[in-house]
MILUM-19309 format. One line per field, with one value per residue (C-alpha): x, y, z; residue in one letter. Coordinates in nm, 2 decimals, padded with zeros to 4 digits, m for minus. Each point is the difference from the previous one (the first is absolute). Layout:
# residues N
px = c(X_...)
py = c(Y_...)
pz = c(Z_...)
type = c(a_...)
***
This chain:
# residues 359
px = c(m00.50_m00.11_00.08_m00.22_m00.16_00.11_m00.18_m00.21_m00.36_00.08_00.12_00.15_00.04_00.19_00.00_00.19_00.33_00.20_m00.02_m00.39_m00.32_m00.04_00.04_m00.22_m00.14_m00.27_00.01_m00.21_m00.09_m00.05_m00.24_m00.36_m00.05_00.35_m00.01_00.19_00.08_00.21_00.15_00.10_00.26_00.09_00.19_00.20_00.05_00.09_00.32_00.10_m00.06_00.30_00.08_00.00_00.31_00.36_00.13_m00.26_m00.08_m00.13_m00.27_m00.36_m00.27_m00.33_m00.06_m00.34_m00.24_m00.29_m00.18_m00.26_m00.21_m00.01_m00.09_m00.34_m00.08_00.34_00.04_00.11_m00.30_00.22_00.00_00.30_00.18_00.10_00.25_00.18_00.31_00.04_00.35_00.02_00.41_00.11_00.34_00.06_00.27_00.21_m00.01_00.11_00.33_m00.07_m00.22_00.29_00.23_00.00_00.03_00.22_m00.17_m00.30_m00.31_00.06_00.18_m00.15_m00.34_00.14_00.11_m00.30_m00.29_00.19_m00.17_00.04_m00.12_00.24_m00.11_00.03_00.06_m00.32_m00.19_00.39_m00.03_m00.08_m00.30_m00.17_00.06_m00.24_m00.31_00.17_m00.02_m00.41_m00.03_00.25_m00.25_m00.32_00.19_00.08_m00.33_m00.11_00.32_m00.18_m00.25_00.31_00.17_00.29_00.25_00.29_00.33_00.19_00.32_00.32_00.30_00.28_00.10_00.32_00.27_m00.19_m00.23_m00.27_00.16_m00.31_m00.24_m00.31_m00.16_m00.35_m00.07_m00.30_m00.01_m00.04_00.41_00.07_m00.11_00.17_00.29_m00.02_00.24_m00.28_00.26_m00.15_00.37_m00.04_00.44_00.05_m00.25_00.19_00.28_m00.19_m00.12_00.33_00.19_m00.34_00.01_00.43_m00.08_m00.27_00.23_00.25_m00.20_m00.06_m00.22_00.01_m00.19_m00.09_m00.24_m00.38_m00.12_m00.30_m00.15_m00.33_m00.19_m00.35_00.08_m00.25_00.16_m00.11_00.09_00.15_00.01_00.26_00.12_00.01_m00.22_00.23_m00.08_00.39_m00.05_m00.28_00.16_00.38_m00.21_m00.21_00.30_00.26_m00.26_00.07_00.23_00.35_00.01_00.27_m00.06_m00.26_00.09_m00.24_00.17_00.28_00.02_00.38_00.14_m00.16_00.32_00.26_m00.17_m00.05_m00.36_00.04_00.05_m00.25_m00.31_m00.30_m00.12_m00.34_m00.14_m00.36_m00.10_m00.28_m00.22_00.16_00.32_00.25_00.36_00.27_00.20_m00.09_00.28_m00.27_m00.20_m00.32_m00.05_00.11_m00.07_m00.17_m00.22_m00.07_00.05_m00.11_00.33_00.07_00.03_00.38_00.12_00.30_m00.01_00.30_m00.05_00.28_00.12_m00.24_00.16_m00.09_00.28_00.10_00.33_00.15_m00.04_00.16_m00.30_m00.07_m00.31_m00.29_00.24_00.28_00.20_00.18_m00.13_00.03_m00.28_m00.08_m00.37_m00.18_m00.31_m00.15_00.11_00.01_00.41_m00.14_m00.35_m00.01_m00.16_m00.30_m00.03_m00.06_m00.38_00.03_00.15_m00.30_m00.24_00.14_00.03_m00.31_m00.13_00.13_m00.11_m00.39_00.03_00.13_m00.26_m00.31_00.17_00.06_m00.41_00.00_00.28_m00.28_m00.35)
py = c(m01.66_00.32_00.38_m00.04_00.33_00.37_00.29_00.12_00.15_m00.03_m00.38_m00.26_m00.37_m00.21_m00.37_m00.26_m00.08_00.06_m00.34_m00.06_00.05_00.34_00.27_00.26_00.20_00.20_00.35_00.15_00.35_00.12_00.25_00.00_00.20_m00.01_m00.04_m00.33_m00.24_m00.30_00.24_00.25_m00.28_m00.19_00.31_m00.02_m00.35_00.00_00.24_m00.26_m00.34_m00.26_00.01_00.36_00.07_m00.18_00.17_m00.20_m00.36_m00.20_m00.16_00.06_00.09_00.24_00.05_00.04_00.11_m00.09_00.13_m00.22_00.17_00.41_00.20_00.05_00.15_00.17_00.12_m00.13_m00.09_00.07_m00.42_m00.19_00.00_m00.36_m00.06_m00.29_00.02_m00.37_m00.14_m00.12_m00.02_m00.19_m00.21_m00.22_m00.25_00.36_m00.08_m00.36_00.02_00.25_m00.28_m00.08_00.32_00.37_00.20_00.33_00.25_m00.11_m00.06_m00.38_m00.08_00.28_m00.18_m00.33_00.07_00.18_m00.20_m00.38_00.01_00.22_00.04_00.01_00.04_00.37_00.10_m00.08_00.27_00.19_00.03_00.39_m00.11_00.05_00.40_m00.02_m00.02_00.29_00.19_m00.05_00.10_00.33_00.04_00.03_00.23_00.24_00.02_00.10_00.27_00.13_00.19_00.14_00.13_m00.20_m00.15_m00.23_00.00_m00.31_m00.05_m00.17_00.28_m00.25_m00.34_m00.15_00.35_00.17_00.28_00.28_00.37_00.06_m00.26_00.25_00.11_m00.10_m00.19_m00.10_m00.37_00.03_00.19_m00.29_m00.30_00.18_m00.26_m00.36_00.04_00.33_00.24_00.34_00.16_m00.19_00.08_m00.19_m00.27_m00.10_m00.05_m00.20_m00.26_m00.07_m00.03_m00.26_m00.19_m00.05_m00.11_m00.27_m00.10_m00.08_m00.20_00.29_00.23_00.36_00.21_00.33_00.28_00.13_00.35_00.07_00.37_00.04_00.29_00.23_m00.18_00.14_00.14_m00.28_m00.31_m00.24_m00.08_m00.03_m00.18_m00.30_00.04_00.29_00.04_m00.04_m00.33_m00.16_00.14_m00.18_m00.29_m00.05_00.05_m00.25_m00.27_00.05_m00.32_00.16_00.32_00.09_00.36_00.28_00.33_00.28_00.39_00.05_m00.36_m00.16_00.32_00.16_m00.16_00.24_00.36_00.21_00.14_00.34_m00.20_m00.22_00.15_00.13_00.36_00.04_00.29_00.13_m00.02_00.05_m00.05_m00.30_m00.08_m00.23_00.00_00.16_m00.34_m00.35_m00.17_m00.20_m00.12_00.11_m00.22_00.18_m00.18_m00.33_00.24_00.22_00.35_00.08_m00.03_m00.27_m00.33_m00.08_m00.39_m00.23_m00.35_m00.21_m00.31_m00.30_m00.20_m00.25_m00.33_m00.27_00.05_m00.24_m00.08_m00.28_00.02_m00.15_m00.10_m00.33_m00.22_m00.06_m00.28_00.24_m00.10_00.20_00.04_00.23_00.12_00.23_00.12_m00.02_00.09_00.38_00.25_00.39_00.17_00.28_00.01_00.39_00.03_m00.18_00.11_00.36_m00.12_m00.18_00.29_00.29_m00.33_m00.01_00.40_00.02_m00.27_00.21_00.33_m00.15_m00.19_00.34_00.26_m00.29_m00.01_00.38_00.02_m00.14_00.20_00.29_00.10)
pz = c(01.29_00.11_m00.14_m00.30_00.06_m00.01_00.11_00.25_m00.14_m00.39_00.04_m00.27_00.09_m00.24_m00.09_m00.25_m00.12_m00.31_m00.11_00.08_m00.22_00.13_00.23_00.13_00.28_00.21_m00.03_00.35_00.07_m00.31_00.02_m00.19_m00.32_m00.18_m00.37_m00.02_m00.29_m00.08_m00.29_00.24_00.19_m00.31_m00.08_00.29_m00.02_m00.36_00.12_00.26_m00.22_m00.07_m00.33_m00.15_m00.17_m00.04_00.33_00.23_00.03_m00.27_00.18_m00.20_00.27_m00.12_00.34_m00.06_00.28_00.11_00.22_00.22_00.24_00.13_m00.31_m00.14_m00.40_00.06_00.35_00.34_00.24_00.32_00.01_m00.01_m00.40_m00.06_m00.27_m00.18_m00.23_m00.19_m00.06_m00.34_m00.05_00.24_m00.10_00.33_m00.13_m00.01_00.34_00.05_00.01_00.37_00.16_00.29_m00.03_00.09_m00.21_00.11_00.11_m00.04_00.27_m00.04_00.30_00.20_m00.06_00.03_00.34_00.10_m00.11_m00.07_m00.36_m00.31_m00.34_m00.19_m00.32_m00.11_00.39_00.09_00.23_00.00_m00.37_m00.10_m00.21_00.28_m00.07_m00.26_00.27_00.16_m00.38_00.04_00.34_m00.11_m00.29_00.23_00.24_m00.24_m00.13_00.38_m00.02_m00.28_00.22_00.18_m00.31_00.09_m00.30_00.05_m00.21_m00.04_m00.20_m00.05_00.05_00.04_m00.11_00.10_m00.02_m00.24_00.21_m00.09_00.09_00.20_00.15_00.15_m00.31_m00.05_m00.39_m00.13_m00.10_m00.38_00.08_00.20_m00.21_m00.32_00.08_00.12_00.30_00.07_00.08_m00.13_m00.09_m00.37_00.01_00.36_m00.13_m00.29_00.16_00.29_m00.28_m00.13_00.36_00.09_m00.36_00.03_00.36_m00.13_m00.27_00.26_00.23_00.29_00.17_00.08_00.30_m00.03_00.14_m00.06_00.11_00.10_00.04_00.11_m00.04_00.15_00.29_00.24_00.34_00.33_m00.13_00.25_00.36_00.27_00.15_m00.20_m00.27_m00.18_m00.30_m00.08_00.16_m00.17_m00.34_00.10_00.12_m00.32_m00.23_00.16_00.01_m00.39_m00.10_m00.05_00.17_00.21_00.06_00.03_00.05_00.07_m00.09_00.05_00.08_00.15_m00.11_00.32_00.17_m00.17_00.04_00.28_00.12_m00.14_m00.33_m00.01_00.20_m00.21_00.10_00.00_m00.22_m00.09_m00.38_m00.23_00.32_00.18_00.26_m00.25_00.04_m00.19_m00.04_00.01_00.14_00.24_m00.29_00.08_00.36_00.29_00.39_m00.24_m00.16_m00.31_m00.06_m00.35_m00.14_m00.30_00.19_m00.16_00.04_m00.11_m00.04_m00.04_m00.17_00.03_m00.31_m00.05_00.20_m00.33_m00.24_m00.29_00.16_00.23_00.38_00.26_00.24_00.26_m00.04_00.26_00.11_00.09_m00.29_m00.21_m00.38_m00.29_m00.11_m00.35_m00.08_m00.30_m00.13_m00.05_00.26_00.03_m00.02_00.14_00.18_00.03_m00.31_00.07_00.38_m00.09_00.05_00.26_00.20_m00.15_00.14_00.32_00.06_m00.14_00.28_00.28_m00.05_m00.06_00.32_00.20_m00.22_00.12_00.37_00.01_m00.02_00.32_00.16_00.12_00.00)
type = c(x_x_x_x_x_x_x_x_x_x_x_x_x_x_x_x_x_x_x_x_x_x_x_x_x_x_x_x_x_x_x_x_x_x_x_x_x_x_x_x_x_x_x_x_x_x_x_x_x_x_x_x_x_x_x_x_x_x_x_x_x_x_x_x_x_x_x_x_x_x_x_x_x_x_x_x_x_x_x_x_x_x_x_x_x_x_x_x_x_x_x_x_x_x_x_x_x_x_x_x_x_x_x_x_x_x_x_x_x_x_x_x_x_x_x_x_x_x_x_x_x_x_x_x_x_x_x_x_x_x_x_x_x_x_x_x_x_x_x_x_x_x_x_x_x_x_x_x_x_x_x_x_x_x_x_x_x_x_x_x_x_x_x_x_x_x_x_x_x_x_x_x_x_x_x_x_x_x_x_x_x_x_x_x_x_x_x_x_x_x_x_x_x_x_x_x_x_x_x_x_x_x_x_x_x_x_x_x_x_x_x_x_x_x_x_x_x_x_x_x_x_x_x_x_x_x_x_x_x_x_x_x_x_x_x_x_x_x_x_x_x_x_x_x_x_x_x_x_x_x_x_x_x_x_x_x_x_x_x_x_x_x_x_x_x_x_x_x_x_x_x_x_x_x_x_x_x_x_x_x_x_x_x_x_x_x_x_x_x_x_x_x_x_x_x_x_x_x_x_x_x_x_x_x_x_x_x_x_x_x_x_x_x_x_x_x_x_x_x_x_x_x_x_x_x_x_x_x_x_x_x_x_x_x_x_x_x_x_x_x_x_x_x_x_x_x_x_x_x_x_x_x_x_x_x_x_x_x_x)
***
């Protein structure tokens, strides 16, 4: 299996399976000199972890680091950072009752049909515990942003029907943890717990969306043709388990406004070109201009829920299948890390390759 790597100059490459002693990864490009310790990413990963409040899954992982190689009395030597994340609450027999079916929508036939052998337990490889290597290579990449000034904003502003007013306003995280669905509108959030608990009771799932604004973005990041930096962003964030949708701006609602709506005059102020709207959210022609970087992410329902499915087995045959175990009714919750990780990931890998852009 290949496509266990992501990135260009700042580059993670992934390994192990939900279901496995451990997963982990190699971190390369980092650059030399950044104050860098195991504390700094168990934050992150804390905000990501199974197991965190009655709207998430119950399954009990520290998801402790470790980290093995590529950081020296506290800082990065420039050499590759080797880390390891040990599985400790793994329930497999969850899992027996899936051995010979598919489970709807789910990566289990798509895998099956692919490869001719799946893990089955947990998902395997398809399960998104792998996101929590992508939380430690987020957490070194924001470390390098640092030096840029750059922050990233992550939050929950919908869930199911229930939506923030206005998704492009940047919150700290201390704001955004104050509720365990981490929407920062505490009136929205309430309401979001109680439509995700009744959905839990009940046996469902509910999808929802994340926004992400990003700000200090220096002007020059990206490259055309194919390496915008719209395109490496929508790129890192549907390789995210679940999402269906990433908007940038405006986003799909560029389809029902005209130009003299929608463009973004360019104005001078306090000393710089900027723009007088930000309908293009901060990337014009696959690169930045300044602006706050302003991104949706749509999120599907998760696809395990608690109720009876019609499916077939491996054997063609149909069969009725029901899941049990511990599973997420909404994963938006615990994503809003995963997508600051992988932002974060992109904009180091395009500030390191805009260094060799010109003399």
């Amino acid at each position: 299996m290949s496509g266990n790597s992501f990135g260009k100059i700042f580059r993670l490459s992934t390994f192990g399976e939900s279901h496995g002693k451990a997963i982990g990864g190699i971190i390369d490009g980092c650059p030399a000199g950044i104050d860098l310790q195991e504390s700094d990413i168990q934050k992150e990963l804390d905000r990501r972890r199974p197991g965190q409040s009655n709207i998430t899954t119950d399954r009990k992982e520290s998801d402790s680091v470790q980290l093995l190689s590529g950081v020296f009395e506290g800082k990065t030597t420039g050499t590759p950072i080797g880390f390891l994340i040990p599985n400790k609450d793994q329930k497999s027999k969850d899992y027996s009752n899936i051995k010979n079916v598919f489970r709807p929508s789910h990566a289990d036939y798509t895998y099956q049909v692919k490869y001719g052998i799946r893990d089955y337990k947990g998902g395997g490889r398809a399960s998104a515990r792998e996101t929590a290597n992508w939380v430690v290579g987020g957490s070194v990449a924001q470390k390098v942003l640092g030096f840029s000034g750059i922050e990233i904003s992550s939050y929950v502003s919908q869930v199911g029907s229930i939506s923030m007013l206005n998704g492009s306003i940047f919150y700290d995280d201390l704001s955004i943890d104050a509720s365990s669905v981490r929407c920062p509108e505490l009136s929205f959030a309430k309401k979001m717990v109680a439509l995700i608990e009744a959905c839990k009771a009940s046996g469902d799932s509910l999808g929802g969306k994340i926004s992400v604004v990003i700000r200090n973005v220096i002007p020059g990041l990206g490259r055309p043709v194919f390496s915008k930096l719209s395109a490496d962003l929508s790129h890192a964030l549907f390789s995210i388990n679940a999402v269906k949708a990433v908007e940038i701006g405006i986003g799909a609602n560029a389809a029902q406004e005209t130009g003299a709506e929608q463009n973004d005059g360019f104005i001078f102020e306090e000393g710089k070109v900027t723009t007088s709207t930000n309908n293009s959210g901060g990337i014009q022609g696959g690169i930045s201009n300044g602006s706050d970087i302003l991104i949706s992410v749509t999120f599907k329902p998760p696809a395990t829920i608690l109720q009876k499915q019609q499916t077939v087995s491996e054997a063609g045959e149909k069969a009725e299948f029901q899941a049990v175990g511990r599973h997420d009714p909404c994963v938006v919750p615990r994503a809003v890390p995963i997508v600051k990780a992988m932002c974060a990931m992109v904009l180091a890998d395009h500030i390191l390759l805009k260094r060799t852009d010109k003399i």
